[in-house]
Short mmCIF file of the C-alpha atoms (twelve columns), coordinates in Angstrom:
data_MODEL
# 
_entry.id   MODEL 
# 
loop_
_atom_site.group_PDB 
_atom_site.id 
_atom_site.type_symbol 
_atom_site.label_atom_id 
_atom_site.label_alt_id 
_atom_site.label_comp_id 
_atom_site.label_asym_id 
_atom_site.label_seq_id 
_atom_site.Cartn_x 
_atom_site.Cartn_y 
_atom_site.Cartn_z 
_atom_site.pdbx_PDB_model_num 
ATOM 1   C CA . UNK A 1   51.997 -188.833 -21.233 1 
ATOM 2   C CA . UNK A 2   54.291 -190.488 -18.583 1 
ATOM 3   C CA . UNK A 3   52.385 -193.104 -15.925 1 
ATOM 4   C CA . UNK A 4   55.046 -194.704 -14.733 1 
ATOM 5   C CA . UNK A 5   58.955 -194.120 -14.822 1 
ATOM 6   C CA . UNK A 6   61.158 -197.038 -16.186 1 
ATOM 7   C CA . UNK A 7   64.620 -197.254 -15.905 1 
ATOM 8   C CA . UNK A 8   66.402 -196.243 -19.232 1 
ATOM 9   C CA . UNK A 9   68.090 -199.207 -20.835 1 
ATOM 10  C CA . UNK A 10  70.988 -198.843 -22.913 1 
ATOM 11  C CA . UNK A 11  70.285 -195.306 -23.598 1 
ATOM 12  C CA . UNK A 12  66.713 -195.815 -24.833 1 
ATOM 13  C CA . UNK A 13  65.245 -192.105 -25.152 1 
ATOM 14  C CA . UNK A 14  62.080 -192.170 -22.526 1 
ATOM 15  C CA . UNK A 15  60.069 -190.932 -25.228 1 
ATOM 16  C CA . UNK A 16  60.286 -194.446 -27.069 1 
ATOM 17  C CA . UNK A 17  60.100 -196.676 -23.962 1 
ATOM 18  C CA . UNK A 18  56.572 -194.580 -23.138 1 
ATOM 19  C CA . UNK A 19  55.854 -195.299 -26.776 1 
ATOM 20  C CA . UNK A 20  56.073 -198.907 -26.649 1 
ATOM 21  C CA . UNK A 21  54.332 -198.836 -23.036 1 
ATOM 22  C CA . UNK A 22  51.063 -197.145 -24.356 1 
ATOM 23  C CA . UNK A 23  51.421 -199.362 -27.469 1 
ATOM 24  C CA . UNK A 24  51.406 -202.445 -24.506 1 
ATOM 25  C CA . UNK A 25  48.274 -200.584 -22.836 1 
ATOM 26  C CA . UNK A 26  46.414 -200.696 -26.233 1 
ATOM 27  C CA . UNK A 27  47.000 -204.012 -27.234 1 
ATOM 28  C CA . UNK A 28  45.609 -204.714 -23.619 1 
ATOM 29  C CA . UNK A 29  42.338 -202.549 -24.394 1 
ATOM 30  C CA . UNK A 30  41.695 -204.215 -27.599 1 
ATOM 31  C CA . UNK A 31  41.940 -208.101 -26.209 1 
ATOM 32  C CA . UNK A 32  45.093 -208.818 -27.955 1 
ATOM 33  C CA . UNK A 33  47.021 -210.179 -24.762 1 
ATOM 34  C CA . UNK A 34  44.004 -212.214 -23.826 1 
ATOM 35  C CA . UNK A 35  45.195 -215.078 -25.310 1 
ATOM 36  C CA . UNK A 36  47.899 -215.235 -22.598 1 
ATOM 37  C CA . UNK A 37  45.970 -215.479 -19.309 1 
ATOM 38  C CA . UNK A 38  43.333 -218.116 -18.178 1 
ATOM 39  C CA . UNK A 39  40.317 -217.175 -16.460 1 
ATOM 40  C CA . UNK A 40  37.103 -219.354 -15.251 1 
ATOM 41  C CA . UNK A 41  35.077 -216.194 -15.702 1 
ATOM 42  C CA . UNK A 42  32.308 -217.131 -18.365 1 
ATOM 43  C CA . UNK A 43  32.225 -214.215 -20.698 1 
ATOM 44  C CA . UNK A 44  29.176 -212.622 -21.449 1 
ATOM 45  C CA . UNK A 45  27.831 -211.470 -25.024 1 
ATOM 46  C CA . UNK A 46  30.539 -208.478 -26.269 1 
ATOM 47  C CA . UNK A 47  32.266 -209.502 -23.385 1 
ATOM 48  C CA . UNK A 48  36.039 -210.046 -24.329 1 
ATOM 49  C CA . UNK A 49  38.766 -210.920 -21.683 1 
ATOM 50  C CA . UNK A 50  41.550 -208.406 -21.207 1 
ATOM 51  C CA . UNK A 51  43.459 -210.142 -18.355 1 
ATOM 52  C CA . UNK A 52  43.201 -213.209 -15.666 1 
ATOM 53  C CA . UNK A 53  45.560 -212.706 -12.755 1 
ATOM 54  C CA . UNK A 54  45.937 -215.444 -9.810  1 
ATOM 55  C CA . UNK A 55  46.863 -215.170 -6.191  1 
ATOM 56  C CA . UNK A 56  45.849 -211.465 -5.777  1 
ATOM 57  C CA . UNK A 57  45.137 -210.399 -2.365  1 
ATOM 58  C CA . UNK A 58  41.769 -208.651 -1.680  1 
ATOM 59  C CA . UNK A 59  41.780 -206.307 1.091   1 
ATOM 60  C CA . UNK A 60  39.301 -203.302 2.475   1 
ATOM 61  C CA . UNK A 61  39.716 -200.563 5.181   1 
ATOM 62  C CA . UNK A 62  38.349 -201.882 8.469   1 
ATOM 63  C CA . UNK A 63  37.945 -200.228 11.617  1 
ATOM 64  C CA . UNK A 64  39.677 -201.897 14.830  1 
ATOM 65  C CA . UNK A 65  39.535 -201.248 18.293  1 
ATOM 66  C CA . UNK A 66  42.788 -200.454 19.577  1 
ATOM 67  C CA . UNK A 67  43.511 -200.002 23.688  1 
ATOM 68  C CA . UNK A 68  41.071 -198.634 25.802  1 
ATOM 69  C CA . UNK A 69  41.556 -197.548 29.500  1 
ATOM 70  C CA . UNK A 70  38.867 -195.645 31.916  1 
ATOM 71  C CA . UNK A 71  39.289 -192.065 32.278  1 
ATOM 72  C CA . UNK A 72  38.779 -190.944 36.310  1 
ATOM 73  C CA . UNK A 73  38.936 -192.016 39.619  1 
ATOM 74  C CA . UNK A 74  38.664 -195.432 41.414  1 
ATOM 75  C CA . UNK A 75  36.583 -195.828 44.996  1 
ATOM 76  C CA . UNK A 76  37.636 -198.386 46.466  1 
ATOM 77  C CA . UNK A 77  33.806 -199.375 48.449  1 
ATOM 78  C CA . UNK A 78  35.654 -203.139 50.370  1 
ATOM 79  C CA . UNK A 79  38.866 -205.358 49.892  1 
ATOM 80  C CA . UNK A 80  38.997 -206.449 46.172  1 
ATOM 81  C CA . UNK A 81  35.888 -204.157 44.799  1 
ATOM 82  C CA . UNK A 82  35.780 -200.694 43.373  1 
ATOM 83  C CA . UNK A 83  33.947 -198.649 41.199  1 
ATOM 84  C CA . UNK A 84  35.191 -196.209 38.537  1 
ATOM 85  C CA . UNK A 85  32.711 -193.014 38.088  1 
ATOM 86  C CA . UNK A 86  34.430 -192.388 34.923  1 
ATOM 87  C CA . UNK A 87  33.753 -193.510 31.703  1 
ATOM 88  C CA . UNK A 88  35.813 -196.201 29.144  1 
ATOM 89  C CA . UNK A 89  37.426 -194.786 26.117  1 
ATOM 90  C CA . UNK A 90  38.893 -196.843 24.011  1 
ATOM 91  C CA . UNK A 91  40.169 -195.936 20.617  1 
ATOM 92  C CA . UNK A 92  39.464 -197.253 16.936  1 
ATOM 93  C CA . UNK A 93  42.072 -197.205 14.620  1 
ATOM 94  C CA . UNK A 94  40.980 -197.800 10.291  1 
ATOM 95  C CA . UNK A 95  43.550 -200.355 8.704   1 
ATOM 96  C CA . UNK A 96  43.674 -202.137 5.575   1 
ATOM 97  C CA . UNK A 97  42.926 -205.677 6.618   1 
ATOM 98  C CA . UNK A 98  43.105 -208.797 3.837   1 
ATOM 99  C CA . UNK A 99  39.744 -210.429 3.151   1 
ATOM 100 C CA . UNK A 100 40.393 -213.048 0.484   1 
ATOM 101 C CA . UNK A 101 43.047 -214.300 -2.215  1 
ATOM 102 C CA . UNK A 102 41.974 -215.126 -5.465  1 
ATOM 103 C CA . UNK A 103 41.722 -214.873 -9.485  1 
ATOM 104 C CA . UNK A 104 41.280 -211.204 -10.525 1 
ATOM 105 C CA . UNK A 105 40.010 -210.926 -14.132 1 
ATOM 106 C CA . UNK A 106 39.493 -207.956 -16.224 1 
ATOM 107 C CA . UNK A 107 37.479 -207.885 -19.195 1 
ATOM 108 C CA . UNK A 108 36.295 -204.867 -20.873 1 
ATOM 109 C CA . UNK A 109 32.572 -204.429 -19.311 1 
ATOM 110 C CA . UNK A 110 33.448 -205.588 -15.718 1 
ATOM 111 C CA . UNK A 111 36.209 -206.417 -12.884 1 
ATOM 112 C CA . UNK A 112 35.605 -210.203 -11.087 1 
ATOM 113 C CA . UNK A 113 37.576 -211.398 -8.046  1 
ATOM 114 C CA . UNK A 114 36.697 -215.130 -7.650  1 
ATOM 115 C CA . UNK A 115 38.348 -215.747 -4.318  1 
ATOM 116 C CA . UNK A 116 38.622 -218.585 -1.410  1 
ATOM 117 C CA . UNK A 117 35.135 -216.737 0.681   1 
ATOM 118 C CA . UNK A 118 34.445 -213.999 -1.824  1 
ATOM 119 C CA . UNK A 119 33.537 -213.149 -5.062  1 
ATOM 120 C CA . UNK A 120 33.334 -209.762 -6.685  1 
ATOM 121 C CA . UNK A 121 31.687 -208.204 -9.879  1 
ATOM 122 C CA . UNK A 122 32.043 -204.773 -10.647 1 
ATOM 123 C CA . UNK A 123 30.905 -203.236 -13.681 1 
ATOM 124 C CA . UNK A 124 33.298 -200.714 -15.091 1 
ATOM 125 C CA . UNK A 125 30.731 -197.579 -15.260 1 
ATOM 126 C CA . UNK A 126 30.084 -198.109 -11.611 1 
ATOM 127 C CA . UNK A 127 33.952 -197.178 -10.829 1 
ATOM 128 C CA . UNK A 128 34.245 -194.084 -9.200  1 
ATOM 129 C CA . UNK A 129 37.828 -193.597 -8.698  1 
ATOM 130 C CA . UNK A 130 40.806 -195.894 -9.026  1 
ATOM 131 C CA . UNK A 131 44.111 -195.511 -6.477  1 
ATOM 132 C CA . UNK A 132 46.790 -196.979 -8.425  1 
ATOM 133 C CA . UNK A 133 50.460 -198.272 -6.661  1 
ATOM 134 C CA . UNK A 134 53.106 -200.117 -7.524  1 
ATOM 135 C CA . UNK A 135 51.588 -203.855 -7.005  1 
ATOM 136 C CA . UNK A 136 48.178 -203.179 -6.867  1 
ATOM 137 C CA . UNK A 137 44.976 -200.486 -6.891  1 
ATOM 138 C CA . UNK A 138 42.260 -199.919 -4.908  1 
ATOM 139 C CA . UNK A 139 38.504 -198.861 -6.314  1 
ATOM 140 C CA . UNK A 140 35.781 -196.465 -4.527  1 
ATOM 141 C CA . UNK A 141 32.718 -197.500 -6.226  1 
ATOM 142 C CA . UNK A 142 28.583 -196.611 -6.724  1 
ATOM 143 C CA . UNK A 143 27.121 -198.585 -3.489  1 
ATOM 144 C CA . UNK A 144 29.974 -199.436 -2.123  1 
ATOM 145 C CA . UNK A 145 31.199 -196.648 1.122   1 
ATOM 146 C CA . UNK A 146 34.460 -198.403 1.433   1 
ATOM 147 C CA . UNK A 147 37.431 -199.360 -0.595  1 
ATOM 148 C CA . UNK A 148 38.439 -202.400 -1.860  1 
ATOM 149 C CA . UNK A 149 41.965 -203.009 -2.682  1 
ATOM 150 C CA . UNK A 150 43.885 -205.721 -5.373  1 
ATOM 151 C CA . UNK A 151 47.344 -206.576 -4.221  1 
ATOM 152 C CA . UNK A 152 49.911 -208.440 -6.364  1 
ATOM 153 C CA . UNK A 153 49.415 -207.875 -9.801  1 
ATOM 154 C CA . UNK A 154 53.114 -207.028 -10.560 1 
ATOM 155 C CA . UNK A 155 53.474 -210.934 -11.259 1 
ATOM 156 C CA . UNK A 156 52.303 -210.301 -14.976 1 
ATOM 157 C CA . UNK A 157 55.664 -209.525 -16.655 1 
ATOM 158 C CA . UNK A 158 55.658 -208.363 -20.910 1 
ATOM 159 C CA . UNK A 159 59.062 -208.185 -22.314 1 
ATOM 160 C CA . UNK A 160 58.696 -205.076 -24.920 1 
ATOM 161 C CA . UNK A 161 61.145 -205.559 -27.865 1 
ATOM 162 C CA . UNK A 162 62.750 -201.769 -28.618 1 
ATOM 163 C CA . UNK A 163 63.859 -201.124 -32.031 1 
ATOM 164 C CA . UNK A 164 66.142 -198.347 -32.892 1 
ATOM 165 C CA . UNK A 165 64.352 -195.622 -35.851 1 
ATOM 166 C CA . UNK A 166 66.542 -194.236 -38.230 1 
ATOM 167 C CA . UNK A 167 68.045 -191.428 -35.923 1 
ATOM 168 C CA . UNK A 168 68.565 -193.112 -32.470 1 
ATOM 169 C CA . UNK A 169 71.965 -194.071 -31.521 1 
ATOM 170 C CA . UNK A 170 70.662 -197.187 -29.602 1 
ATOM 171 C CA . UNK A 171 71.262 -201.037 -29.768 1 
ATOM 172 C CA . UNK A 172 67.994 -203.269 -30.236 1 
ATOM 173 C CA . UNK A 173 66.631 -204.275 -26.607 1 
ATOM 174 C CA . UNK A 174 64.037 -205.683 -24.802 1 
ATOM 175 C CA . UNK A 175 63.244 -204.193 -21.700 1 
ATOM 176 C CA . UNK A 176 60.897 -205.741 -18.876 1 
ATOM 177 C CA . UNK A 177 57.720 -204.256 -18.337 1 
ATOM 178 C CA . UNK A 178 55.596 -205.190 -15.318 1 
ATOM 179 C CA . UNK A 179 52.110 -204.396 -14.763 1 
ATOM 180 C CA . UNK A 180 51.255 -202.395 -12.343 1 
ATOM 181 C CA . UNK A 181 48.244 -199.975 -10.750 1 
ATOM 182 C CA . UNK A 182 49.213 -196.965 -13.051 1 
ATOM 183 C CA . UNK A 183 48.284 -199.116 -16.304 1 
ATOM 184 C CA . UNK A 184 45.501 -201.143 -14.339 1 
ATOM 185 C CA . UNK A 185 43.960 -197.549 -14.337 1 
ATOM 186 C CA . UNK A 186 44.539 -196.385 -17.471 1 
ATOM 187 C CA . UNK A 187 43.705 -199.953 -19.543 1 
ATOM 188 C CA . UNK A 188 40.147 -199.240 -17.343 1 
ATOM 189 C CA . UNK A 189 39.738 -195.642 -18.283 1 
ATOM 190 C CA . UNK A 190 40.341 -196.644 -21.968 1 
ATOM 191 C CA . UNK A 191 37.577 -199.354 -21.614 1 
ATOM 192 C CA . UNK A 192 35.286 -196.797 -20.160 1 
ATOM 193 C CA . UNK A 193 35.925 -194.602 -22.858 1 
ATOM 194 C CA . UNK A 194 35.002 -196.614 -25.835 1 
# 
């Protein structure tokens, strides 16, 4: 199962570079990487840490009012006044506007943004849908009507050593892996799973 495409390096078959990717994604779900990221979360009983990533950006959909103008006629009743029997339109326009910035930390019960002005603790079984992208994924949620996005987590970086099996034709390699919103949701589907 392919989630994200890598470049192939030095002829490295795909199937082996989405070999040692899910291998990455399981040593995630199990806590093994933990030991590389710092986190001020305090971890609850069976809690364990999966990952601790600073500076992320949290941002939601917001609506904003855009231009506006009246729609009709103007009377002009003296010098300077008039009226306008018509009615003001103006127009709203959704965006995705940046809240906060802050430590994102995964652990395998629950998702916690500790930002500047906000703080956020979502229990995993309360996710109801995940929209993964390159640098980031945004969650729809049980109680929550709009979604909240997590920018900039492509600044955690693995480099996955590739070794060659007895038929490949293919020099020993490392290749750079960076985290992204594709494995963010598949490390949390495999923690809801368990």
């Amino acid at each position: 199962m392919v989630f994200w495409k890598k470049k192939i390096v030095n002829k490295v078959p795909q199937s082996i570079i989405d070999e040692a990717i899910d291998e990455i994604i399981n040593r995630f779900v199990a806590g093994i990487l933990a030991a590389n990221f710092e986190t001020n979360v305090i971890l609850k009983k069976n809690e364990t840490l999966i990952f601790a990533i600073p500076n992320i950006i949290l941002a939601e959909e917001r609506s904003i009012k855009t231009k506006g103008g009246y729609l009709g006629f103007s009377i002009r009743i003296m010098k300077g006044i008039s009226i306008r029997p018509g009615t003001f339109q103006a127009e709203r326009e959704t965006k995705v506007t940046q809240i906060d910035q802050g430590l994102l930390t995964l652990t395998n019960k629950r998702i916690v943004f500790d930002g500047e002005r906000n703080s956020r603790n979502i229990i995993l079984s309360s996710i109801n849908s995940i929209s993964p992208t390159d640098n980031g994924f945004g969650i729809n949620r049980t109680g929550k009507s709009k979604t909240e996005f997590y920018i900039g987590i492509k600044n955690v970086k693995i480099g996955i050593p590739i070794e060659p099996d007895e038929n490949d034709n293919f020099d020993s390699t490392t290749i750079n892996w960076e985290l992204d919103g594709y494995a963010v949701k598949e490390i949390i589907q495999r923690l809801i799973n368990l």
